[in-house]
Kinemage of the C-alpha trace (Angstrom):
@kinemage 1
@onewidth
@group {chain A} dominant
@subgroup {mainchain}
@vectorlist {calphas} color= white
{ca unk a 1} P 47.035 -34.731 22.338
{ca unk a 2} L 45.983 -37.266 24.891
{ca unk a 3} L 48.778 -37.332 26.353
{ca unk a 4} L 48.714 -33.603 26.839
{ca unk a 5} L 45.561 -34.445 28.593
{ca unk a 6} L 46.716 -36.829 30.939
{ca unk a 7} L 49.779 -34.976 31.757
{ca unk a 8} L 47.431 -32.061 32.839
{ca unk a 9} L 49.044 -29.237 30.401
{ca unk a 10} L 45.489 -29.099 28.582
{ca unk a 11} L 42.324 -29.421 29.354
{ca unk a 12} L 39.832 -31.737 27.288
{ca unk a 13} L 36.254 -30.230 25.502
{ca unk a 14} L 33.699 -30.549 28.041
{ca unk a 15} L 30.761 -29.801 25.776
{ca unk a 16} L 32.323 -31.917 22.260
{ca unk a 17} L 30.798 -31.408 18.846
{ca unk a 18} L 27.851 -33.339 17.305
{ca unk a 19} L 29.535 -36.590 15.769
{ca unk a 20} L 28.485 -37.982 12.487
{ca unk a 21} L 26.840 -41.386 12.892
{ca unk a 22} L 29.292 -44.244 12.230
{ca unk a 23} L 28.619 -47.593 10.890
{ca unk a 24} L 29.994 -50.703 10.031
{ca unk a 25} L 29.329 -52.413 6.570
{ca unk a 26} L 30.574 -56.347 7.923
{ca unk a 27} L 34.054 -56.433 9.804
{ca unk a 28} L 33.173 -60.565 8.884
{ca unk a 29} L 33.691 -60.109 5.067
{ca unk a 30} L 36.922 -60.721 3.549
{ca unk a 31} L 37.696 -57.406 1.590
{ca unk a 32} L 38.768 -59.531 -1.467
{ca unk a 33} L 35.052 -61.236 -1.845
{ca unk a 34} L 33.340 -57.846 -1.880
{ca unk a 35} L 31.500 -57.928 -6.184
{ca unk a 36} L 33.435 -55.013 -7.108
{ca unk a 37} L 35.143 -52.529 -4.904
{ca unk a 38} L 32.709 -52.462 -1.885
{ca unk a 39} L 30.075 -54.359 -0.221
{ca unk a 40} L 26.643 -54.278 -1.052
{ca unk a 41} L 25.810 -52.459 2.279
{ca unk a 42} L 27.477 -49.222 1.155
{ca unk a 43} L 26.802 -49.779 -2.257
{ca unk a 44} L 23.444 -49.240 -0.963
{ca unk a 45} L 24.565 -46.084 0.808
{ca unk a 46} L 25.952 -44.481 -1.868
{ca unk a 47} L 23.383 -45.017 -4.199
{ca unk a 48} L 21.122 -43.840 -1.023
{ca unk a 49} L 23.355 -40.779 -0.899
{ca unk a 50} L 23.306 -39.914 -4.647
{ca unk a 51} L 19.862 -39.300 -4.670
{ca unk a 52} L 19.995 -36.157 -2.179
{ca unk a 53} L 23.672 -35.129 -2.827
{ca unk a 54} L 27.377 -35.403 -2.966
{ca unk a 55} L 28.914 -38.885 -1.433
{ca unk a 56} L 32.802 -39.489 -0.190
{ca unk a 57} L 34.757 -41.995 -0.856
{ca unk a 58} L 38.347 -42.158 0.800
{ca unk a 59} L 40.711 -44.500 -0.299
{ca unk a 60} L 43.901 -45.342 0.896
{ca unk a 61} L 46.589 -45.085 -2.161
{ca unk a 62} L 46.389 -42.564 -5.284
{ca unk a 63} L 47.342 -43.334 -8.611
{ca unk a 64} L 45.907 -46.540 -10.755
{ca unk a 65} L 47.591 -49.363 -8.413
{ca unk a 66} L 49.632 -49.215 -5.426
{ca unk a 67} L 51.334 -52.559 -5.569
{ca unk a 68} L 52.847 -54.140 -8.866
{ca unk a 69} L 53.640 -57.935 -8.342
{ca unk a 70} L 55.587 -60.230 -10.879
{ca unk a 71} L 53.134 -61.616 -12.976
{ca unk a 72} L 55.556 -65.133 -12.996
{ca unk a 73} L 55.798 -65.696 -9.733
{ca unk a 74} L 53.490 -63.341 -7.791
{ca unk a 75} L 56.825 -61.957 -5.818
{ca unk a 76} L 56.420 -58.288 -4.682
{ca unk a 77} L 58.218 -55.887 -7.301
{ca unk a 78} L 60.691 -53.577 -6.217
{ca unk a 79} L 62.614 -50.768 -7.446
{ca unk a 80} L 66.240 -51.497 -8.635
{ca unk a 81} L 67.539 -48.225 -7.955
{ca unk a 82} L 66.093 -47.991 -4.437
{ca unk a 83} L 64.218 -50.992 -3.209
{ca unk a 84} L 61.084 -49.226 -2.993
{ca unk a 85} L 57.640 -51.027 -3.989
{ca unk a 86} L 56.730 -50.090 -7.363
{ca unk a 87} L 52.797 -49.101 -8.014
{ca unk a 88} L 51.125 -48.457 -11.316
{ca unk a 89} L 50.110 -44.578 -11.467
{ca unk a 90} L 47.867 -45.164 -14.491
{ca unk a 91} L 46.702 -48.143 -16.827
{ca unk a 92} L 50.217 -49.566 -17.986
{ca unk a 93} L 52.344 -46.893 -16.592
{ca unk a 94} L 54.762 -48.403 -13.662
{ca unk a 95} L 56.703 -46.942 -11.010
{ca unk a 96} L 58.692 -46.735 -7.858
{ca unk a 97} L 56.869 -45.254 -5.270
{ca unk a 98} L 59.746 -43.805 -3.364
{ca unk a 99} L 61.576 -42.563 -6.022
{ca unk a 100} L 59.608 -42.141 -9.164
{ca unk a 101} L 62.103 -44.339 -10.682
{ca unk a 102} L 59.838 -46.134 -14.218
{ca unk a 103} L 59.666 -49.835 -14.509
{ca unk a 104} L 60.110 -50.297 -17.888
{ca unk a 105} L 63.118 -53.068 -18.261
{ca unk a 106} L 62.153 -54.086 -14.608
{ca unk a 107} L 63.116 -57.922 -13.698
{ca unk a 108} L 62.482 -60.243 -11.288
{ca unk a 109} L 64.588 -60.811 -8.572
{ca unk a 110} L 63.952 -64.063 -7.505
{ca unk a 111} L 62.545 -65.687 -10.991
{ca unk a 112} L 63.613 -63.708 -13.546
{ca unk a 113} L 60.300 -62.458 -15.042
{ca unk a 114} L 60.069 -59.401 -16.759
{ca unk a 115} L 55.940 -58.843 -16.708
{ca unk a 116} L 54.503 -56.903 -13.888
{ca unk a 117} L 50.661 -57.558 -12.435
{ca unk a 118} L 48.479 -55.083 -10.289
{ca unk a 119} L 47.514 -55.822 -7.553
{ca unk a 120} L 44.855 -53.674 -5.064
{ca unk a 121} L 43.293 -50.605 -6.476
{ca unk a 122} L 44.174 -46.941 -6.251
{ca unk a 123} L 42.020 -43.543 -6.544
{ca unk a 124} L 42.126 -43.826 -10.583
{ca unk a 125} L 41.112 -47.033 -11.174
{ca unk a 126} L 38.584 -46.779 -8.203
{ca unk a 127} L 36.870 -44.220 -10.013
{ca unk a 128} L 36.849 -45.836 -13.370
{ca unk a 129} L 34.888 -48.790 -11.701
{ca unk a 130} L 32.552 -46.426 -9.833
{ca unk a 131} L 32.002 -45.076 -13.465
{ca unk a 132} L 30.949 -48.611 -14.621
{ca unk a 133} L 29.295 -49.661 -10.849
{ca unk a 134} L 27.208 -46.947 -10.535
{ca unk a 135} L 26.093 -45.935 -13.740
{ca unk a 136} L 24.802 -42.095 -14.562
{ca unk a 137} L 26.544 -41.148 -11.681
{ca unk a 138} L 29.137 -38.092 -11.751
{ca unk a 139} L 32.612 -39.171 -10.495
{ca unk a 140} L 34.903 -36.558 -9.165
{ca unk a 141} L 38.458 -38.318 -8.367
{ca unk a 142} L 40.377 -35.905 -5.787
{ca unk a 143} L 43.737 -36.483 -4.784
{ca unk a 144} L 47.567 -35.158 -5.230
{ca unk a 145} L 47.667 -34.926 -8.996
{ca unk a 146} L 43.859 -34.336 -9.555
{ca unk a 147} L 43.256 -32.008 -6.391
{ca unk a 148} L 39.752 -30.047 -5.419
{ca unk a 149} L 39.315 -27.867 -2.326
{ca unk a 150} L 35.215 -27.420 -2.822
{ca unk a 151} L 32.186 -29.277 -4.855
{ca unk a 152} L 28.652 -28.051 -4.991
{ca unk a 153} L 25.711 -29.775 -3.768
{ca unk a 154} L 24.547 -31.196 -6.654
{ca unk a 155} L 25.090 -35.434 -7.004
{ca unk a 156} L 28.566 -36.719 -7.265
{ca unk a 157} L 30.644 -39.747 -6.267
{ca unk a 158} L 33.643 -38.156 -5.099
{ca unk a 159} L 36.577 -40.832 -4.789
{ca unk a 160} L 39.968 -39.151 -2.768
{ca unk a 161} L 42.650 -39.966 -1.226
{ca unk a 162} L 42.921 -39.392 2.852
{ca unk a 163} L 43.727 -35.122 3.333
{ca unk a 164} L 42.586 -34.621 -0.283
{ca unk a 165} L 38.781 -34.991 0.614
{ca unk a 166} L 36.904 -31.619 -0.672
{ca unk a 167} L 34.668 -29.802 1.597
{ca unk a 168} L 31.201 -29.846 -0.220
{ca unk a 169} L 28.228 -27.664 -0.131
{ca unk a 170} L 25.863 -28.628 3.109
{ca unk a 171} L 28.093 -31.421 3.368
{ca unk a 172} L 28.064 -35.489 2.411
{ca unk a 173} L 24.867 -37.353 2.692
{ca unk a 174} L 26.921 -39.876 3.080
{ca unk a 175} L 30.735 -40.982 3.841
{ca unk a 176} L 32.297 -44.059 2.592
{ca unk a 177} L 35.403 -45.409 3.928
{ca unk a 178} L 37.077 -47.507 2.337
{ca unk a 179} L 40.770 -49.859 2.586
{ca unk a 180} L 41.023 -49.641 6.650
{ca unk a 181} L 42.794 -53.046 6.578
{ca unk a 182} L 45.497 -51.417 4.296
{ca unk a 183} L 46.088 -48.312 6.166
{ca unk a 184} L 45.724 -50.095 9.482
{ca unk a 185} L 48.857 -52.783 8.395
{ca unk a 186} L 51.246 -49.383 7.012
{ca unk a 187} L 54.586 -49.934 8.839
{ca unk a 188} L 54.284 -46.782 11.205
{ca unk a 189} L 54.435 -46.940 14.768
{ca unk a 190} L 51.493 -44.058 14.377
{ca unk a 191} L 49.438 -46.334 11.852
{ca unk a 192} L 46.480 -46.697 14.387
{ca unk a 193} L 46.439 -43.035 15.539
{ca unk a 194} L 46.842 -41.837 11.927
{ca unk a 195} L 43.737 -44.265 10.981
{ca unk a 196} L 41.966 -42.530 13.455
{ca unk a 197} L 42.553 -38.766 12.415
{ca unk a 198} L 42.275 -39.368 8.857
{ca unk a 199} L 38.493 -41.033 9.257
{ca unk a 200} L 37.596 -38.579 11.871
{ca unk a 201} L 38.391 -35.592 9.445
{ca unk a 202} L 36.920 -37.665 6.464
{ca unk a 203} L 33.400 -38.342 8.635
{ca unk a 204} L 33.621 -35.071 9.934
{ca unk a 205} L 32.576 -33.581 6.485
{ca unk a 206} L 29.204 -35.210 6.458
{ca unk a 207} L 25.698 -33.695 6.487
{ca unk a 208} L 24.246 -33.447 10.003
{ca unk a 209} L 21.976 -36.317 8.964
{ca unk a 210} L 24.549 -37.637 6.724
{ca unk a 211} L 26.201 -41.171 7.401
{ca unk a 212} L 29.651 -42.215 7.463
{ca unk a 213} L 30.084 -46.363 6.694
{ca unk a 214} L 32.992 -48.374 7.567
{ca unk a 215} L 33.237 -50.339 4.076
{ca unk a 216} L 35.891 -53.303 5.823
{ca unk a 217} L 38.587 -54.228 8.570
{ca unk a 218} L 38.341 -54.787 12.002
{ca unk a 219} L 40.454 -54.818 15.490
{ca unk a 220} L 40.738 -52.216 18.308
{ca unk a 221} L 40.766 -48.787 15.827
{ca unk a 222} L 38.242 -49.826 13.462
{ca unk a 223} L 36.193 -50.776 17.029
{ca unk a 224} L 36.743 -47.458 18.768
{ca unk a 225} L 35.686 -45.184 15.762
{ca unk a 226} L 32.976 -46.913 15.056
{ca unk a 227} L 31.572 -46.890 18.538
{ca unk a 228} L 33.036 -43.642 19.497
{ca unk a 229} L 35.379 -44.603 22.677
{ca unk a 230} L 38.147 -43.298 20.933
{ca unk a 231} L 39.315 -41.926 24.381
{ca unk a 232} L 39.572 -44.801 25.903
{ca unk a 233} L 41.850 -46.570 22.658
{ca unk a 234} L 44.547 -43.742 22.741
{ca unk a 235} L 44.137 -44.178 27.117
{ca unk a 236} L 45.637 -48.100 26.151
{ca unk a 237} L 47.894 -46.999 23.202
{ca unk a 238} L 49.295 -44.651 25.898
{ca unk a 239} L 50.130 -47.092 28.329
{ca unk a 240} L 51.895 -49.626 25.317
{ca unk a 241} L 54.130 -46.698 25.062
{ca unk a 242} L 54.787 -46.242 28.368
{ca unk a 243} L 55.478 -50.010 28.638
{ca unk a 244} L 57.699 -49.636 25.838
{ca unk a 245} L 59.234 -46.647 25.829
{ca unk a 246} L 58.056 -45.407 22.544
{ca unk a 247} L 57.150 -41.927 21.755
{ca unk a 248} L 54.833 -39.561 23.314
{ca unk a 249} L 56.234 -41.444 26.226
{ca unk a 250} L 59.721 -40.839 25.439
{ca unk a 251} L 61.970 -38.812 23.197
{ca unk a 252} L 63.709 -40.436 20.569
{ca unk a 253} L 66.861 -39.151 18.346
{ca unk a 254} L 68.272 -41.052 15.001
{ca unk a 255} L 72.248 -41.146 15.113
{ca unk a 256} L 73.428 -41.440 11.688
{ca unk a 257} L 76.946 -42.032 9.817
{ca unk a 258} L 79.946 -44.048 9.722
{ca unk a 259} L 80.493 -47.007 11.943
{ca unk a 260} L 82.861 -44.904 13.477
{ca unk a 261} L 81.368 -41.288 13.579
{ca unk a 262} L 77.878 -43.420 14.919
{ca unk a 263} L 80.122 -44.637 18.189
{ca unk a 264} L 81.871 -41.544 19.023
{ca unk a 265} L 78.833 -39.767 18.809
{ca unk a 266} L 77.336 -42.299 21.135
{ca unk a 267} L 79.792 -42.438 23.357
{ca unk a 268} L 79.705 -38.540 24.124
{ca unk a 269} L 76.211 -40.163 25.923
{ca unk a 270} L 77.670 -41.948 28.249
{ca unk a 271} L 79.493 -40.977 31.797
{ca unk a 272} L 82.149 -42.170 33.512
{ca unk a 273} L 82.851 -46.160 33.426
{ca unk a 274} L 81.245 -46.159 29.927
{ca unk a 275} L 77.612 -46.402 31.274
{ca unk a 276} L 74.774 -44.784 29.567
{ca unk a 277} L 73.021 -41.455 31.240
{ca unk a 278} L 70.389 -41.901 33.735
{ca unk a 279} L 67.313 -42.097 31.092
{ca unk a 280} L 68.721 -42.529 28.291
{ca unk a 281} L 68.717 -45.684 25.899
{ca unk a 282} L 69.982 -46.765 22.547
{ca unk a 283} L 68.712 -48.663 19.914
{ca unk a 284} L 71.538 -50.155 18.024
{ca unk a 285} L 73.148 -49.243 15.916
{ca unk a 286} L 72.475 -51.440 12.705
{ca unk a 287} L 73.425 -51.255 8.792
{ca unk a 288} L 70.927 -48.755 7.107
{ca unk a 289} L 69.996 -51.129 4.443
{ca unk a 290} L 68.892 -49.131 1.273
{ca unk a 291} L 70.031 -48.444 -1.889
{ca unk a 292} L 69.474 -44.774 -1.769
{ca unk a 293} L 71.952 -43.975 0.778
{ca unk a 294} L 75.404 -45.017 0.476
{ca unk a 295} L 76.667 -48.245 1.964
{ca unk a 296} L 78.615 -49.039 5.181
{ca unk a 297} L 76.123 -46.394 7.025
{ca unk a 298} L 74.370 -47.569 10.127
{ca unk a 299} L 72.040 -46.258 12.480
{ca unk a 300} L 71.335 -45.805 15.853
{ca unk a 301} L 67.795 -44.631 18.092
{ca unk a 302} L 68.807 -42.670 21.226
{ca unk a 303} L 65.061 -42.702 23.471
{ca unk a 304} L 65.310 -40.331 26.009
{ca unk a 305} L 63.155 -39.161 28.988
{ca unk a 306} L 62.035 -35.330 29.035
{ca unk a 307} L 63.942 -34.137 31.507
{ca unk a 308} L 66.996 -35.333 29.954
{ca unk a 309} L 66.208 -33.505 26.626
{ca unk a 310} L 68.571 -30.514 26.904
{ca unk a 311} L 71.421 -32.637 28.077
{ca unk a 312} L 71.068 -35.198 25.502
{ca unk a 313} L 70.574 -32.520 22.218
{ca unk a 314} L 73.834 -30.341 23.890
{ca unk a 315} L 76.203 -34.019 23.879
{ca unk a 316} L 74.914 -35.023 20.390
{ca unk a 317} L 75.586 -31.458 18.881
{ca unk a 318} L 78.859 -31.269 20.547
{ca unk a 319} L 79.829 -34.277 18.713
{ca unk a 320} L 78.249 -33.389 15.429
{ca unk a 321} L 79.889 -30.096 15.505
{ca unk a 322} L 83.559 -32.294 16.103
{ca unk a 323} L 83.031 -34.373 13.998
{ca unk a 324} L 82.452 -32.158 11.088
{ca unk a 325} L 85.674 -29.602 12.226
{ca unk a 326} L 87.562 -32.979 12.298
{ca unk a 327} L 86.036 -33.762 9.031
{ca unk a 328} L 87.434 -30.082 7.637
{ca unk a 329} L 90.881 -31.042 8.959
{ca unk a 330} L 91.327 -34.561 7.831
{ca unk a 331} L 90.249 -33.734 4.070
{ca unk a 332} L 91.533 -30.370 3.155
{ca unk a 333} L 92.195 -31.181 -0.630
{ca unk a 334} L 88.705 -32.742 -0.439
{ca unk a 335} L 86.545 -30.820 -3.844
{ca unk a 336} L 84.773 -27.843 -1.949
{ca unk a 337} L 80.648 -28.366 -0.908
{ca unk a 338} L 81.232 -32.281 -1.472
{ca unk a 339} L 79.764 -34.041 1.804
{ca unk a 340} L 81.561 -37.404 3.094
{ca unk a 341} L 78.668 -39.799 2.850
{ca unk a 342} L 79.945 -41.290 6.594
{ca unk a 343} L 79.494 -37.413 7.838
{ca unk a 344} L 77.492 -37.329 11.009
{ca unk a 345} L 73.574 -37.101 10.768
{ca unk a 346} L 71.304 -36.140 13.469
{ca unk a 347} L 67.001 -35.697 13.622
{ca unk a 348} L 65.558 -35.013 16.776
{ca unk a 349} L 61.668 -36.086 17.302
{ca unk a 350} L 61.904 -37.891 14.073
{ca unk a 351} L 58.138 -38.561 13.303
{ca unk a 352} L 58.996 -41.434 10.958
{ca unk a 353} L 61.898 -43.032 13.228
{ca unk a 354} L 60.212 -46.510 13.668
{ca unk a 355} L 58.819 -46.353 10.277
{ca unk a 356} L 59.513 -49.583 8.725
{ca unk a 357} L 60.296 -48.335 4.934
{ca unk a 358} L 63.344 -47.116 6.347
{ca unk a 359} L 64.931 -50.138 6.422
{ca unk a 360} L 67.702 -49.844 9.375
């Protein structure tokens, strides 16, 4: 939406709503030192809060425990049908978080171990602490599998995940927020700008005198909503982009396939002498290396400027569309509504394109 801004198409609020009061509990204290889940500084606030009302908590991950680690050798578990880290969604009860797959008969990789740890703390087991933390008080846990749009006015510790945050009656007397370091290190190009939405709706749910208390983390997002120059953060994550040709700046297109459906499709971008188009790049393409898709696929990023947008999506299409009626002619005794796994893929304005669980 900045971008928008800058680029003149709209215009920005001149007269911008009444923002809740943000503070910081100590950037300076490691997360993992905190007696219990959060400091004493918004311990205090909550406690604080609970005597006029209801009081947020968001947390980063649902379920019991987002990460399971071998309990042998501390390595990271991961799925074995997909790679994917495996969580705990309640006491005892591991799984992949990609693929649901369950991690009973799970073994280590690297040392052979066959226990599993938890490690970090999601919205269940965050609310069975606050239970024992903050005794008397009621605990509401909102989030995907325990969901509430609306709470009354009456005290509660509500604990939920970012997007599942109810609206309550008059609002939070105060707003807790709470893993920033976690949700800050997610392997998204739009980690930073996602940060900043989610705590902005979150603290945007407070009481007019309410308070919304940055629990831990640090750096330039945890800096800009706490002193409110958000504009000027997305003004200097705009110009990265520009720098480096990453979206808003650019488009961007993921080429999927075969080896050799990949580099026909990519060559359909380029002109005469085998050069690329006038503002147009490409990212690889490399092995797509996970064990949900089939192997031998690879994957390439076309970045494109707007103005070659129409150009770009005709030549891609044009190749999808041959190499699919090529496809039909090469494999006619092929079983009806079975795809080739090497069949040509193509996403246009992939949000998730950079995201590093893709593994490319």
């Amino acid at each position: 939406m900045q971008w928008l801004v800058d680029i003149g198409y709209v215009q920005p609020e001149r007269l911008p709503p009444r923002r809740t009061r943000v503070v910081h509990a100590d950037a300076s204290v490691v997360p993992d030192a905190f007696a219990g889940r959060v400091p004493e500084f918004a311990a205090r606030a909550i406690r604080e809060g609970l005597r006029k009302g209801p009081v947020l908590v968001q947390v980063a991950s649902p379920g019991y425990a987002p990460v399971a680690v071998c309990a042998e050798c501390g390595e990271l578990a991961r799925c074995t049908a997909c790679a994917g880290p495996i969580g705990f969604r309640s006491a005892g009860r591991a799984a992949c978080r990609w693929c649901g797959e369950q991690g009973a008969g799970w073994r280590c990789r690297h040392c052979g171990g066959r226990g599993l740890e938890q490690r970090g703390m999601g919205s269940q087991r965050t609310a069975e602490q606050f239970e024992r933390q903050f005794t008397g008080a009621r605990v509401v846990l909102s989030d995907g599998e325990h969901p509430h749009e609306r709470i009354d006015s009456r005290p509660a510790l509500v604990v939920a995940t970012r997007g599942a945050e109810p609206i309550a009656a008059g609002g939070y007397r105060a707003v807790v927020l709470l893993d920033a370091e976690r949700l800050l290190g997610i392997e998204s190009l739009r980690a930073g700008e996602d940060c900043m939405r989610w705590w902005q709706n979150a603290a945007a749910l407070a009481a007019p005198d309410g308070v919304c208390v940055v629990a831990s983390g640090g750096g330039p997002v945890v800096r800009a909503f706490v002193t409110g120059r958000i504009e000027e953060w997305l003004r200097d994550e705009l110009r990265d982009r520009h720098a480096l040709r990453y979206p808003p700046a650019v488009r961007v297109a993921s080429v999927t396939g075969g080896p050799a459906e990949v580099d026909r499709a990519l060559g359909a971008l380029r002109g005469p002498g085998g050069a690329e188009l006038a503002g147009v790049d490409v990212l690889g393409p490399v092995p797509v290396l996970r064990r949900d898709v089939p192997p031998g696929l690879v994957r390439a990023i076309v970045r494109f400027d707007y103005a070659h947008g129409a150009e770009v999506a005709k030549r891609l299409r044009g190749a999808l569309v041959a190499d699919a009626a090529g496809a039909s002619s090469r494999a006619a005794g092929r079983r009806p509504g079975r795809a080739r796994p090497e069949a040509l893929r193509l996403r246009f304005d992939d949000r998730g394109v950079f995201d590093g669980h893709l593994g490319a």
